[in-house]
Every structure is written in structure tokens, then in C-alpha cells.
KOLPA-189962 format. One record per residue (C-alpha): residue number from 1; x, y, z negated. Coordinates in nm, 2 decimals, padded with zeros to 4 digits, m for minus. Layout:
% residues N
(rec NUM,(X,Y,Z))
...
% end
This chain:
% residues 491
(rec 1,(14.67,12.90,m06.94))
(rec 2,(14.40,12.82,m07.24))
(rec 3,(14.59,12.77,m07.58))
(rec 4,(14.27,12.53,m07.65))
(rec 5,(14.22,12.74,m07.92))
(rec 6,(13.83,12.83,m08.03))
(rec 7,(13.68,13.17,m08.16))
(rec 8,(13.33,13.01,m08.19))
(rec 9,(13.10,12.80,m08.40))
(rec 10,(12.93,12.49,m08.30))
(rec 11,(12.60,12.57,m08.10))
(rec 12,(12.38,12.45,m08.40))
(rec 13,(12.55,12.67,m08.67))
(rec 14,(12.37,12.97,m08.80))
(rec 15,(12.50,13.34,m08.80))
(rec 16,(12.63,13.34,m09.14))
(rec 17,(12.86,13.06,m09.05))
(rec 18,(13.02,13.24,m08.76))
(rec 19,(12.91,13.35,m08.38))
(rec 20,(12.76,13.05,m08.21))
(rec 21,(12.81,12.99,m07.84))
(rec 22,(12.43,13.09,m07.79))
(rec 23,(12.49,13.44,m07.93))
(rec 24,(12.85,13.49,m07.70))
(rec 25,(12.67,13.33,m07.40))
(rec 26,(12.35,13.62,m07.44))
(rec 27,(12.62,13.91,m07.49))
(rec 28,(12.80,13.79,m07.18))
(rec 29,(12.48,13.77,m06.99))
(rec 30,(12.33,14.11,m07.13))
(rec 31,(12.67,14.31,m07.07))
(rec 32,(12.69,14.19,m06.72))
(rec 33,(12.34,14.25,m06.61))
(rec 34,(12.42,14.61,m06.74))
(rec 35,(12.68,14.64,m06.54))
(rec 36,(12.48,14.50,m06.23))
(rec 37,(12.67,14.23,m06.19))
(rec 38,(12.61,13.90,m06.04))
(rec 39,(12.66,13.60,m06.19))
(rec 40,(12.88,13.54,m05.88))
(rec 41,(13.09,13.78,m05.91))
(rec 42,(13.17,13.73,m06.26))
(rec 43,(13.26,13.40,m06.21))
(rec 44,(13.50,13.56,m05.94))
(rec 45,(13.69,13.75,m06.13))
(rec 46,(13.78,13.52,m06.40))
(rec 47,(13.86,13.25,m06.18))
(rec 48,(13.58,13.03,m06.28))
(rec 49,(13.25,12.86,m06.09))
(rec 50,(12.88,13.01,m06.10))
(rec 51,(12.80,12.70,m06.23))
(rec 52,(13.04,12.65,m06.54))
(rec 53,(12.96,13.10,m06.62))
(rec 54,(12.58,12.96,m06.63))
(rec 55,(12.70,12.68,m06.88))
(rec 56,(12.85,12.96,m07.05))
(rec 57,(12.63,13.21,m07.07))
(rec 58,(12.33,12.94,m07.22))
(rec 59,(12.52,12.85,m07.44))
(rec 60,(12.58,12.52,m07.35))
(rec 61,(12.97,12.54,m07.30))
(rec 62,(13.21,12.69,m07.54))
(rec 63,(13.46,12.91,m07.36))
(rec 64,(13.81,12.92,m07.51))
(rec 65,(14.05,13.21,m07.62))
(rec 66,(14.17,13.34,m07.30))
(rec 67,(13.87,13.29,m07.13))
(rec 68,(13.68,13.52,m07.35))
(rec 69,(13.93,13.73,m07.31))
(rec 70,(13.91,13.73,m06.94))
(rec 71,(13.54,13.80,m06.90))
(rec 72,(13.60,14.09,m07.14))
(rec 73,(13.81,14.25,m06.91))
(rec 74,(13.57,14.16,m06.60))
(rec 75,(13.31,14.32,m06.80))
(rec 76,(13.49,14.62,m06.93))
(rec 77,(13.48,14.58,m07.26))
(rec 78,(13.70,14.44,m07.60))
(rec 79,(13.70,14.09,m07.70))
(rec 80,(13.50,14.26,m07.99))
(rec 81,(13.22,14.29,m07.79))
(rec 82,(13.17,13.94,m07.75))
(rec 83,(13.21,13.81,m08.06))
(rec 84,(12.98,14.07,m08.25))
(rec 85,(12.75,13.83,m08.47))
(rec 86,(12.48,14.08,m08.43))
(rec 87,(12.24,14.02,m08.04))
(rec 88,(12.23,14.33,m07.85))
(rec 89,(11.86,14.38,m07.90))
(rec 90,(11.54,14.18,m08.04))
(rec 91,(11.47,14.03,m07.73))
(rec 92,(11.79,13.84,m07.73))
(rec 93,(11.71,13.73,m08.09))
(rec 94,(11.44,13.55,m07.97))
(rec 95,(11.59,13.44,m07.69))
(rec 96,(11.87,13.26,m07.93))
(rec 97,(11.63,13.15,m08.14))
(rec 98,(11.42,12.99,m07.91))
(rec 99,(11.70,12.81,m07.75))
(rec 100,(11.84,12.72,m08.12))
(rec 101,(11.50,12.61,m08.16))
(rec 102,(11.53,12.35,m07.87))
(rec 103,(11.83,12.18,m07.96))
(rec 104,(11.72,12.11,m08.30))
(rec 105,(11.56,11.77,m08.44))
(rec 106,(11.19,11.86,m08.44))
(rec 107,(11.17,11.95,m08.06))
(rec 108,(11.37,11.62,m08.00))
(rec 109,(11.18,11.44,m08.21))
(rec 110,(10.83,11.57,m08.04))
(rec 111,(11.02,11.47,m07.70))
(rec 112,(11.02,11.83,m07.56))
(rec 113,(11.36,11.87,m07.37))
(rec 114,(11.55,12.18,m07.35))
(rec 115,(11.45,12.41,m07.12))
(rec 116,(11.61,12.77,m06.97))
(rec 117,(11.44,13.09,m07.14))
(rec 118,(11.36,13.31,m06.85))
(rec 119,(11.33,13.64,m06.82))
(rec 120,(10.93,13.63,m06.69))
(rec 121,(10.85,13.44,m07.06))
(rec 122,(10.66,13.68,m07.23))
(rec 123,(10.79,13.82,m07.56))
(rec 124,(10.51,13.69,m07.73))
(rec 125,(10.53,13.36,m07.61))
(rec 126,(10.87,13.29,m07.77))
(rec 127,(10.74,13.38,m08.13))
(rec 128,(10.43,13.17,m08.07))
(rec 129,(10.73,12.88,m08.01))
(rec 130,(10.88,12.94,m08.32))
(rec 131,(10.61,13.01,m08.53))
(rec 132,(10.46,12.70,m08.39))
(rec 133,(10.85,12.50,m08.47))
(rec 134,(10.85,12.69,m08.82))
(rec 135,(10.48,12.54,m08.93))
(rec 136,(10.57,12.19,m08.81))
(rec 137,(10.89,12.19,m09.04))
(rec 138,(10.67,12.31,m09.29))
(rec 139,(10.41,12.00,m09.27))
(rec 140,(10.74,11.77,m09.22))
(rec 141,(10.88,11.89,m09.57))
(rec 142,(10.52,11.83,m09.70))
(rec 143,(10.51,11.49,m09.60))
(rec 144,(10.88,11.42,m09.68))
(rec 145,(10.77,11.28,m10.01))
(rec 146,(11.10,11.30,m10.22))
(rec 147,(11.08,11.11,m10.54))
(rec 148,(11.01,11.42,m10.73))
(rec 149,(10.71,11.50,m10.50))
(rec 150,(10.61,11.16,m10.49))
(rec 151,(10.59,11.14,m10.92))
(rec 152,(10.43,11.48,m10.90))
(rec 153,(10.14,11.29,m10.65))
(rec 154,(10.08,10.99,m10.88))
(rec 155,(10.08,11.21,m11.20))
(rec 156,(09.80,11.40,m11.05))
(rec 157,(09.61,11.10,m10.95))
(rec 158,(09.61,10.94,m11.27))
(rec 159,(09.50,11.23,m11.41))
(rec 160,(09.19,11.18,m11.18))
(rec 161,(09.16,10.85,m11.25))
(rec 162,(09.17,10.89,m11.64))
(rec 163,(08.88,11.15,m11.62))
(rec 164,(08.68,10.94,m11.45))
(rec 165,(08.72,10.65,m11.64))
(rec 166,(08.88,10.46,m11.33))
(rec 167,(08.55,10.48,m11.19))
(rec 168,(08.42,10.62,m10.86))
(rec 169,(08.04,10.55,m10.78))
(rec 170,(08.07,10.66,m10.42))
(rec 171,(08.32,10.42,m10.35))
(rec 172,(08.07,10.16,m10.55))
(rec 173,(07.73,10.26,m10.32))
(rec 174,(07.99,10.26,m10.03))
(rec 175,(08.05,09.85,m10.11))
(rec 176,(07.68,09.78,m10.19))
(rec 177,(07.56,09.96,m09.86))
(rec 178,(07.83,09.73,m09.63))
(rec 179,(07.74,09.37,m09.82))
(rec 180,(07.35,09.50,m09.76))
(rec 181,(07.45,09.54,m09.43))
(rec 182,(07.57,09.21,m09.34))
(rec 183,(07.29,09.07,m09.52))
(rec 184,(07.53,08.88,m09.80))
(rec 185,(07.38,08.89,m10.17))
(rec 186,(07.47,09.03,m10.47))
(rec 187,(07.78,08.76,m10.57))
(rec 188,(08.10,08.65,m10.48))
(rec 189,(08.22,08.73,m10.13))
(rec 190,(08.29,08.43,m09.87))
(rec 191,(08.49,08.44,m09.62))
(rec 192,(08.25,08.46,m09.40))
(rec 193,(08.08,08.76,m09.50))
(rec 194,(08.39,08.94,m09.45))
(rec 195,(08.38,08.82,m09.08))
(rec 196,(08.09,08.97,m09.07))
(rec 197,(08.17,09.31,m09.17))
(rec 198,(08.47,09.30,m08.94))
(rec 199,(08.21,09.23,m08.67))
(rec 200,(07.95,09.50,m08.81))
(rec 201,(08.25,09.75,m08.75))
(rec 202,(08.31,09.65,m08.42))
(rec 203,(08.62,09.41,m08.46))
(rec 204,(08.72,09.09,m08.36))
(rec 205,(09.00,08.95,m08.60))
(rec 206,(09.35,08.82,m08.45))
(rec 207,(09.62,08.61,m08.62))
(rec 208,(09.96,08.73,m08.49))
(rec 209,(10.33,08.62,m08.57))
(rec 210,(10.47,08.91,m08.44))
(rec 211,(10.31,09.22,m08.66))
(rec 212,(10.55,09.50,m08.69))
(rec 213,(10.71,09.45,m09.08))
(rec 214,(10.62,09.79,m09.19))
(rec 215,(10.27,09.73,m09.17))
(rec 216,(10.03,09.49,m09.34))
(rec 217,(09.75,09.51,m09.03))
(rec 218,(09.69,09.72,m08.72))
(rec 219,(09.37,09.86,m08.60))
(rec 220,(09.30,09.85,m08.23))
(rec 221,(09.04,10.14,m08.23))
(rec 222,(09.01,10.14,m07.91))
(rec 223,(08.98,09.78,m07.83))
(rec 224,(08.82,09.69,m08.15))
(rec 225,(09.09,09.42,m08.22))
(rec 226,(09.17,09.41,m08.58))
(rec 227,(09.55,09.20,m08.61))
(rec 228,(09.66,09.07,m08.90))
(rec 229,(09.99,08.86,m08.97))
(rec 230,(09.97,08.49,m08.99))
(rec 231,(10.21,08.48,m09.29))
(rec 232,(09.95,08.69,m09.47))
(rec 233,(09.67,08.45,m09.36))
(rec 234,(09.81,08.19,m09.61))
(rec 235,(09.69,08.43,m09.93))
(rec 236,(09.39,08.54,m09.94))
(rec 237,(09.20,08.63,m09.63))
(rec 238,(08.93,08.81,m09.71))
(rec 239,(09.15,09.03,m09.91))
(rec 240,(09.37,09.11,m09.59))
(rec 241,(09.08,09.17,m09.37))
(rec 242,(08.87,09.38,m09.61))
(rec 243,(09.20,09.63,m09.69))
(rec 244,(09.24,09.68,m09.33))
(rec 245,(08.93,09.75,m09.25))
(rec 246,(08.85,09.99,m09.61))
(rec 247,(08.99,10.27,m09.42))
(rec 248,(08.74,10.27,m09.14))
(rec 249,(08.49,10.23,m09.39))
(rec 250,(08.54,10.56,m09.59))
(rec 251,(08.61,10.73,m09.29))
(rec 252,(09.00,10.81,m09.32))
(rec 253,(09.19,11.05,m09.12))
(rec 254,(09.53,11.06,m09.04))
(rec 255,(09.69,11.19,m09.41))
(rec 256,(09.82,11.59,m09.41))
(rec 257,(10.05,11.46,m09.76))
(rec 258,(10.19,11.23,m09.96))
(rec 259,(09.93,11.29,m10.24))
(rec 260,(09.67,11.22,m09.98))
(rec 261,(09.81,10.93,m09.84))
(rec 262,(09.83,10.77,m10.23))
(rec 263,(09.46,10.87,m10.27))
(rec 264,(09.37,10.74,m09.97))
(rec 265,(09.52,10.38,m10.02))
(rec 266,(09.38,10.40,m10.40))
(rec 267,(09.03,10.42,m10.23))
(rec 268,(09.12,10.14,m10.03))
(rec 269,(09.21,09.88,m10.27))
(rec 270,(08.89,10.01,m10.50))
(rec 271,(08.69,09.98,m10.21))
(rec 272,(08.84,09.62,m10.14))
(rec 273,(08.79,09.50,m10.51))
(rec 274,(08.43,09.67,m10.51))
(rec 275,(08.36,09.42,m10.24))
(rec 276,(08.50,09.13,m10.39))
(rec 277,(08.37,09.16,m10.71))
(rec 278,(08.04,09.36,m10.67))
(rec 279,(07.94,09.63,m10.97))
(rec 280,(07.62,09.44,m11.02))
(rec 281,(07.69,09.12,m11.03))
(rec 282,(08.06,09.16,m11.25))
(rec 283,(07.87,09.40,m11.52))
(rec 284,(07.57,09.11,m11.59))
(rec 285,(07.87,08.85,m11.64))
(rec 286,(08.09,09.08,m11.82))
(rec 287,(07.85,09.22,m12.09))
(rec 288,(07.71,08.89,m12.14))
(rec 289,(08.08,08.78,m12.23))
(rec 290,(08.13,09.09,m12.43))
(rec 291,(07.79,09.01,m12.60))
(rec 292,(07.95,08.64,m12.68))
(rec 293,(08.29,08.76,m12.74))
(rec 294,(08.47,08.58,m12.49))
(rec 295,(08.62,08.89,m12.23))
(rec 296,(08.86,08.73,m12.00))
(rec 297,(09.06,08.84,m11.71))
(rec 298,(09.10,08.48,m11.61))
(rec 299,(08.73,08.45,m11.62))
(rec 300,(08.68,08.68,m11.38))
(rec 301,(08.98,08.59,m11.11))
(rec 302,(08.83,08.26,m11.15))
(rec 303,(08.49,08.36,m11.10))
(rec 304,(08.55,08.54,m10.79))
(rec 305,(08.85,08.37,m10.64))
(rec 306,(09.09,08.64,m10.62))
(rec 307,(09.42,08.68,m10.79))
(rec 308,(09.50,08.80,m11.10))
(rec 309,(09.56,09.17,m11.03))
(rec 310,(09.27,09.21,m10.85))
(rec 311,(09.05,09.09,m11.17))
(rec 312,(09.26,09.30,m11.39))
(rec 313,(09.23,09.62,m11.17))
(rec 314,(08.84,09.54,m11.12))
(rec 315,(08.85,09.54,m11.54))
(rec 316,(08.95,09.89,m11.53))
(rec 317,(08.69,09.99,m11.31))
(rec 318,(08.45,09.87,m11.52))
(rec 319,(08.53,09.84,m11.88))
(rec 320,(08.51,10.16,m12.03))
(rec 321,(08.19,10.24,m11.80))
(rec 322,(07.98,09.97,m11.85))
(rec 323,(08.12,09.81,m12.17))
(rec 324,(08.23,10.10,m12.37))
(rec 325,(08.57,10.00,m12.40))
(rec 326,(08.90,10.21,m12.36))
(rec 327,(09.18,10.01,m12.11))
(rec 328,(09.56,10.05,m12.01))
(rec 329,(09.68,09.84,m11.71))
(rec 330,(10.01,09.78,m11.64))
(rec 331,(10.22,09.65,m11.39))
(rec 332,(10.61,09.56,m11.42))
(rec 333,(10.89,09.42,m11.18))
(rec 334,(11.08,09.16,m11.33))
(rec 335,(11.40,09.47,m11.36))
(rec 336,(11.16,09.60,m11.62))
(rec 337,(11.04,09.86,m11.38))
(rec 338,(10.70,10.01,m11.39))
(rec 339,(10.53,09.98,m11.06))
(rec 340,(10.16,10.09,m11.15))
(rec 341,(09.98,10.24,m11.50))
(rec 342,(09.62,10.34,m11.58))
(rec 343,(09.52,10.41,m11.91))
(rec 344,(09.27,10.57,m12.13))
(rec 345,(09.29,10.44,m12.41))
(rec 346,(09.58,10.67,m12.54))
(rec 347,(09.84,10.42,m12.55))
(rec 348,(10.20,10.61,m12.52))
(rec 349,(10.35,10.49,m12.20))
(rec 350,(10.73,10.63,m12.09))
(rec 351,(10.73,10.89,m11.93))
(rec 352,(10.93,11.14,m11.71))
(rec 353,(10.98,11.50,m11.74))
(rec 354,(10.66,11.54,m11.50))
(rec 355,(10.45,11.27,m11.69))
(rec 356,(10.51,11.01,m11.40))
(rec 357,(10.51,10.66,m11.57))
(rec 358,(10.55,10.50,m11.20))
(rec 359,(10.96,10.40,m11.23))
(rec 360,(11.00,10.47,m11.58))
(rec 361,(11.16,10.14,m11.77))
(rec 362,(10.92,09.96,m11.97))
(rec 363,(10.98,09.87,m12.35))
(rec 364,(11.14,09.54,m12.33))
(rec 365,(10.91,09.51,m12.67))
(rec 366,(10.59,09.52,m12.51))
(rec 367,(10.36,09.21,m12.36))
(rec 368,(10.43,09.30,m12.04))
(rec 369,(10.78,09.27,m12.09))
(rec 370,(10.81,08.95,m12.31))
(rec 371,(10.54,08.76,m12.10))
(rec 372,(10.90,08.70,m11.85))
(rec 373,(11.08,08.51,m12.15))
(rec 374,(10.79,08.26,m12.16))
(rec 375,(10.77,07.91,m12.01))
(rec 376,(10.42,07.87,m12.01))
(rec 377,(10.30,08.01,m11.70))
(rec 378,(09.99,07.84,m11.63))
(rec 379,(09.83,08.04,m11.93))
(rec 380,(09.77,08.35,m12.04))
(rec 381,(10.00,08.48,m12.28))
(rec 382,(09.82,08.74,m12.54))
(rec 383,(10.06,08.97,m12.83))
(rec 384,(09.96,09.24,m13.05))
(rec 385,(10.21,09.48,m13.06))
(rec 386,(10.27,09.81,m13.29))
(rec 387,(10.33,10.12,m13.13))
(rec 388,(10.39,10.46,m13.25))
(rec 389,(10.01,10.53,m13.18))
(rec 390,(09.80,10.25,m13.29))
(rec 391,(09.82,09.91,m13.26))
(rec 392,(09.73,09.75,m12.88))
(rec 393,(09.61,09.38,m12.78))
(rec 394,(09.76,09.27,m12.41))
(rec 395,(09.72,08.98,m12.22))
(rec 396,(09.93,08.90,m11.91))
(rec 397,(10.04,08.69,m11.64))
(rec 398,(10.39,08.66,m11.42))
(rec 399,(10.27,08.67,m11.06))
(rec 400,(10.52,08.63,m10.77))
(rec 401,(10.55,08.87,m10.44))
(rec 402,(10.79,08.96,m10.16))
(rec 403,(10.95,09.18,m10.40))
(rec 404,(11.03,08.96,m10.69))
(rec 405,(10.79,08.84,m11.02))
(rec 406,(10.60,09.12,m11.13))
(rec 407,(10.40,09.11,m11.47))
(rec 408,(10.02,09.20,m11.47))
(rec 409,(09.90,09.32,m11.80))
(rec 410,(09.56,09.46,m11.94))
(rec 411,(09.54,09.56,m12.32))
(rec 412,(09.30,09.76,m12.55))
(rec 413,(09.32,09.90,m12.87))
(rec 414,(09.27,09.70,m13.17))
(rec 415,(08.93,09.77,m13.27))
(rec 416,(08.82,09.62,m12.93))
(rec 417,(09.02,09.30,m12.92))
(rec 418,(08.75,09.16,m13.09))
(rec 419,(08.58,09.11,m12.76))
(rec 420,(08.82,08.91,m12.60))
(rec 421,(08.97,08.58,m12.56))
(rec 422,(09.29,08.51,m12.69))
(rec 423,(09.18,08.80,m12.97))
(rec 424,(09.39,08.51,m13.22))
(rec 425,(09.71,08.52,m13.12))
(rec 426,(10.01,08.47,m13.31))
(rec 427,(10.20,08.67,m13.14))
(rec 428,(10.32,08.98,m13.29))
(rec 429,(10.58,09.27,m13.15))
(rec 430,(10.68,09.61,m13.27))
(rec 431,(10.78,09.90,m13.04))
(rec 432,(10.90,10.21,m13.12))
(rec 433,(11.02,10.30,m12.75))
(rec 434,(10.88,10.73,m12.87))
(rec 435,(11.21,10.70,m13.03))
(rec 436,(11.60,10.63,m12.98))
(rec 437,(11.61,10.40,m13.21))
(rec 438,(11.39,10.17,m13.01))
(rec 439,(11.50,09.89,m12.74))
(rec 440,(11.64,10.15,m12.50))
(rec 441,(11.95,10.20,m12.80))
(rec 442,(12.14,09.86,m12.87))
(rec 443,(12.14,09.73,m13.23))
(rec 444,(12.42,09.97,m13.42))
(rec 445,(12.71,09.68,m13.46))
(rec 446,(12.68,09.58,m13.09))
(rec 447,(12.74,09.94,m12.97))
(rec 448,(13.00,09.97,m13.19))
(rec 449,(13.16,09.70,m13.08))
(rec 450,(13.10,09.66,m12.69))
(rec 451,(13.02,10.04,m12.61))
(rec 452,(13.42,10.13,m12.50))
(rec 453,(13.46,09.79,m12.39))
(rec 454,(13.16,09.73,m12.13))
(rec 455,(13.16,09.85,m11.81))
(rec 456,(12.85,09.73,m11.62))
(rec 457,(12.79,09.73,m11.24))
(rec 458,(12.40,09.90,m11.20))
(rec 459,(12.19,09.68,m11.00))
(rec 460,(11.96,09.96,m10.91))
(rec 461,(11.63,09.88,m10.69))
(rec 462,(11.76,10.11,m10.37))
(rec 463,(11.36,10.23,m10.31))
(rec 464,(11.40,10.38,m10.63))
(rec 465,(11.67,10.63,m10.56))
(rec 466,(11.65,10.70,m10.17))
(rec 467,(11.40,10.99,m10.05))
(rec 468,(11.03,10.81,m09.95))
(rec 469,(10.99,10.76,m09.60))
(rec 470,(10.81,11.04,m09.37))
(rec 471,(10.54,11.08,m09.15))
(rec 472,(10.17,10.99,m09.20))
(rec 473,(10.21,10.68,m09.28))
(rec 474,(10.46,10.67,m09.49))
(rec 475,(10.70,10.39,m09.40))
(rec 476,(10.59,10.27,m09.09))
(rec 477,(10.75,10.24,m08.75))
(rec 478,(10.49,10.41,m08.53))
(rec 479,(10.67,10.32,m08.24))
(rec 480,(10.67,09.97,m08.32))
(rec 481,(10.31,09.94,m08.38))
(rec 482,(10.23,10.11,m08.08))
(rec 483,(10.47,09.90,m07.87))
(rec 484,(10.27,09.61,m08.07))
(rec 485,(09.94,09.79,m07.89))
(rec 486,(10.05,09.79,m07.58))
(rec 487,(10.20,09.43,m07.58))
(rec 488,(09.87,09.28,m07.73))
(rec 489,(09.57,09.50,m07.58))
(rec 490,(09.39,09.30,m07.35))
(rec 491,(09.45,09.36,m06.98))
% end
């Protein structure tokens, strides 16, 4: 009678934790194959079918107490034997391995189902299989962008950024060579000219209500159908089209990291902007402003019909090229939240241990903060604010999104303000945020008053504590988007 009492680990524990049923099953199998036994007549003499000693013996049942204890005996050996953590010989490590190998999540997740390790598969075929398993965990951590790895990715690509002024010619030739080729000239961008690059790369544009919500577009390669949500066709549509189709453009593969797939989406909004606001054209307009002293990011949304944080990105592309003039960019969720940063103009941003700015909470003191508190919204608002290293000039705007109001800001340092609009502002703040004693400590009679008597509930963005999502697109559902092919692809 079984007392329903186990020896055994589950199958997917490791050796250290105890023997697993895959290690008992191989010492059973290897002890009676010694012996020149059958599997027959082992099941015989402990009372048991061939077919549940199979189950056994891969691993795939766990036998209880006095079973064990029973094909001990059968086999002529001590319980001992049985439950030695150690295989018999290498072969059965790879055996075990192999088969541990199968019932984990990455053969499941690439759809390969468990299979019997015969005694014809080669030796080296099994470590091929898990040198192959061990490399694919490998890229899966690498593209498992924790929040530490994905700060790490955006430190390094500011850094790139900053040395090259926010710049990157290539990516300018890159625009002029696609408007040349749909014959558009040198000036704003209609709607129709980004038709007609969708056309001069082979796609044929498709309004949708049912686009997969992890994804902005979907590219039909094969088809050349380029589909695009009808929600998003209420913006602005050459913006839509022109970021799906950026990729394609600068030739993108699939992304081997996380660091690649941020650089790779940084291309594709410079690329986008490049076309929207062509080097050219934007440097005549913008020097001659300069030259008159009347910079304005407003001017150039306006100018260009596109909204105000493409204009202020554009800036940084090419202020401190063409017009000689240091920038910072900033972008904040209404939490206070920093969401995007460029700057080289020296201007002390927060930041992490790492350097990363992106998530880091924004001095409540600065324009980009303050610009929330004010009613005017169909103006810019402008403030010069002291900081620990100089005093900076912002101007900003509230824009809304799917996420919330988010604050775009662009400032410079004082000696260049004189170039811009707004350059008279009353507005005046002081931040201090280098130190404690800035707006991230509470004024000293509040705290003393309130600090043992508060107890607030953290309303935490969730994004900004979970691990990033995996897989080459960070994110996105791949089946849905290719359930999404196969449902739209014409027949």
C-alpha cells in the first residue's frame, strides 16, 4: 500500500534542491538495462504496467515511497541507489538535461514539444541542443530590458546625442534624397507628398479600426499594405505615415537589444521630423529669425503644421549646428515625471545613480513644471529661472496625449535668450533642486508639523516600476499583429 508519501522534487527543480524525477527515472532505466532487463519484466515484478514504468522512467511520473522501494529490490539494489543526486555517467547528464531542457519555457515558448531522448541521438547532438537553449536565454535576458538596463540604454544614447550636437547628417541626406525622389521641393510637406513616398516604397496606405493596441502601424512587407489606425488618422497624418514608413527607409532590421531598439526609434522620429521640416528650408527661416531676434518654437510648428514637440525636437536638431546656440529639451508628465531630456548646454538635470534623467522627478521650480499651474494655454509661457549652474531661459507649452498632459519645454542659457521671443518675461524662478534644501525637502515648519502625522497613498505610474516588456519589439503582441496579417492580407 503507498503511504502517498514523496522522496522526490518536482520535475523542474535543479539538483541542489533535491533529486528530480528525471534523475530517479535515468537511474531506474540505466540499472535495469545493466541488468538486462526488459522494461517488461520490471514492470512485472513490481506489480505495475510497461506503460506507467515508461512514465517513470522519463521522468514524467513521480513514483511514491514503496514503489521506489519496490523497483529497488527488482533491481537488486538499496533505495540509495535511486535516490543518488549524482547520474550514473555523462551521458545520462545530458540526457537529464536535455529533457529538463524541454520542459522549460523557452522550448515552449518556440513551440517545440517534448520529445523522448533516444539512445541512437548522438552525444553531440544533445550539447548542440543546449548550447543552442543556453544562447537563446542569453539574447532573451539581453532583450529583457529591466529598468536598470533600460536607463543604462538611454544614458548611452544621450551621450551620442550630446556629441553630436543632436545632429546626424546621414539621417538629413537620407530625407533630402526621399523628398527628391518624389519630386516635392524644398518646403513644408503636404499630405500628399507623403502619399507619394508611401507609394515610392511600394505601399498602399489602409485605414483600419481594428489595429492591434500595442502598435501604432503595421507593415505588410509582403503585400505592400501599410495599416494604420483610424483613431490616429484624426492627428496628423503625415506624421503617422512617415514614422511607419522611417524604418524601411533606413533600412532596419529586427533589433538584437534594447539599446538598439531605442536607437532605432530615435532615428525614426529624426528621420520623420527631417522630413517635415527640411534642413534647408528650416535653417534660411531660422537664421533669418535669429538675425532679427525673434526665435520661436511656435513659429516654426506654425510654419510647418506639426505639433509642438515636433518643432521643439526639430530646434535641437538644428540650433546649436546651424545657429551656434547651446539647447536642453525637456519633456514632463503632468506627475512631474521626466519622459525625454537632451541637452548641451550644461544645464544640471536630476539624475540617477547611472546618469539616467528619463524617470527622474522634475524640479517643481522649473518652467516645465510651473507651465501646469497656468491658465493660459493658448500661449507660450516663458520664465527665467536660477539654477545652481547658470541662469536658463525656457519656453513651454501643456500638450495632451493618451497618457495624460505632458509639458514640452526648450530653454538656453542666458546669454542666448537674447535671440528669442518672449526673451522679456516677467517671470522669474529659482531652483536649487543640486541640493536638499530645494523643492524635493518641504519648507522646515511644514515637516515639522505634518511629517509624523501624514501618511500618503503613492500614486506611482505602474510602467515605471514593472520590468520593460521583451522581445524585439518591445511591447508588442506579435501574435496579434500577425493574426491582424492574416485577417487583412488580401486573398
Amino acid at each position: 500500500m503507498d503511504t502517498g508519501v514523496s522522496l522526490t522534487a518536482p520535475a523542474a527543480a535543479s539538483d541542489d534542491e533535491g533529486v528530480d524525477t528525471l534523475t530517479i527515472g535515468k537511474r531506474i532505466r540505466q540499472l535495469r538495462t545493466a541488468r538486462g532487463m526488459t522494461l517488461d519484466e520490471l514492470a512485472a515484478a513490481v506489480g505495475r504496467a510497461p506503460s506507467q514504468m515508461s512514465m517513470i522512467e522519463t521522468g514524467r511520473r513521480e513514483a511514491k515511497l514503496t514503489l521506489l522501494q519496490a523497483i529497488a529490490r527488482a533491481l537488486g539494489t538499496g533505495l540509495d541507489a535511486l535516490l543518488d543526486a549524482e547520474p550514473l555517467d555523462a551521458r545520462a547528464s545530458l540526457e537529464v538535461a536535455v529533457e529538463r531542457a524541454m520542459r522549460g519555457s523557452t522550448f515552449q515558448a518556440l513551440g517545440i514539444t517534448p520529445f523522448r531522448v533516444g539512445k541512437t541521438v548522438p552525444d553531440e547532438a544533445l550539447a548542440a541542443m543546449l548550447a543552442l537553449q543556453a544562447e537563446i536565454e542569453r539574447l532573451r535576458d539581453e532583450r529583457s530590458a529591466t529598468p536598470e538596463e533600460a536607463r543604462r540604454a538611454n544614458v548611452a544614447l544621450r551621450r551620442l546625442m550630446r556629441t553630436q550636437d543632436n545632429h546626424f547628417p546621414e539621417l538629413e541626406r537620407t530625407a533630402s534624397e526621399i523628398r527628391a525622389a518624389v519630386d516635392h521641393p524644398d518646403g513644408p510637406l503636404t499630405q500628399r507628398a507623403a502619399s507619394d513616398i508611401a507609394a515610392y516604397l511600394g505601399f498602399s496606405l489602409h485605414y483600419v479600426p481594428d489595429l492591434p493596441q500595442t502598435t501604432r502601424s503595421i507593415a505588410d512587407v509582403k503585400n505592400g499594405r501599410l495599416y494604420l489606425s483610424t483613431r490616429v488618422a484624426k492627428g496628423d497624418p503625415r506624421a503617422s505615415v512617415l514614422q511607419a514608413l522611417s524604418s524601411r527607409m533606413l533600412g532596419h532590421t529586427e533589433p538584437k537589444s534594447y539599446g538598439e531598439f531605442l536607437r532605432q526609434r530615435v532615428e525614426t522620429n529624426y528621420l520623420t521630423g527631417a522630413l517635415l521640416i527640411p534642413e534647408a528650408h528650416a535653417v534660411a527661416a531660422l537664421t533669418e529669425a535669429k538675425a532679427r531676434r525673434i526665435l520661436s518654437i511656435e513659429d516654426l510648428r506654425d510654419t510647418y503644421s506639426v505639433s509642438y514637440e515636433t518643432a521643439a525636437h526639430r530646434f535641437t536638431n538644428l540650433a546649436t549646428v546651424h545657429l551656434g546656440i547651446p539647447v536642453h529639451f525637456l519633456k514632463v508628465h503632468e506627475s512631474g515625471t521626466i519622459t525625454k531630456a537632451y541637452e548641451n548646454d550644461d544645464v544640471n538635470f536630476p539624475t540617477d545613480r547611472l546618469g539616467s534623467i528619463e524617470g527622474q522627478m522634475c524640479c517643481r521650480r522649473w518652467t516645465s513644471r510651473v507651465v501646469f499651474d497656468e491658465d493660459d494655454r493658448f500661449n507660450p509661457y516663458y520664465q527665467y529661472t536660477d539654477t545652481g549652474n547658470g541662469t536658463y531661459w525656457c519656453t513651454a507649452r501643456v500638450e495632451q496625449s493618451s497618457e495624460g498632459a505632458h509639458s514640452v519645454s526648450v530653454g538656453v542659457r542666458f546669454d542666448d535668450t537674447k535671440w528669442f521671443r518672449g526673451r522679456d518675461t516677467p517671470n522669474r524662478g529659482v531652483s536649487r533642486h543640486a541640493v536638499e534644501v530645494c523643492c524635493r525637502r518641504p519648507p522646515a515648519d511644514l515637516e515639522a508639523s505634518w511629517r509624523d502625522n501624514a501618511w500618503p497613498n503613492v500614486r506611482t505610474p505602474r510602467t515605471l516600476l514593472a520590468t520593460l516588456p521583451t522581445g524585439a519589439f518591445p511591447g508588442v503582441d506579435t501574435t496579434e499583429v500577425y493574426e491582424f496579417l492574416e485577417a487583412h492580407a488580401p486573398k
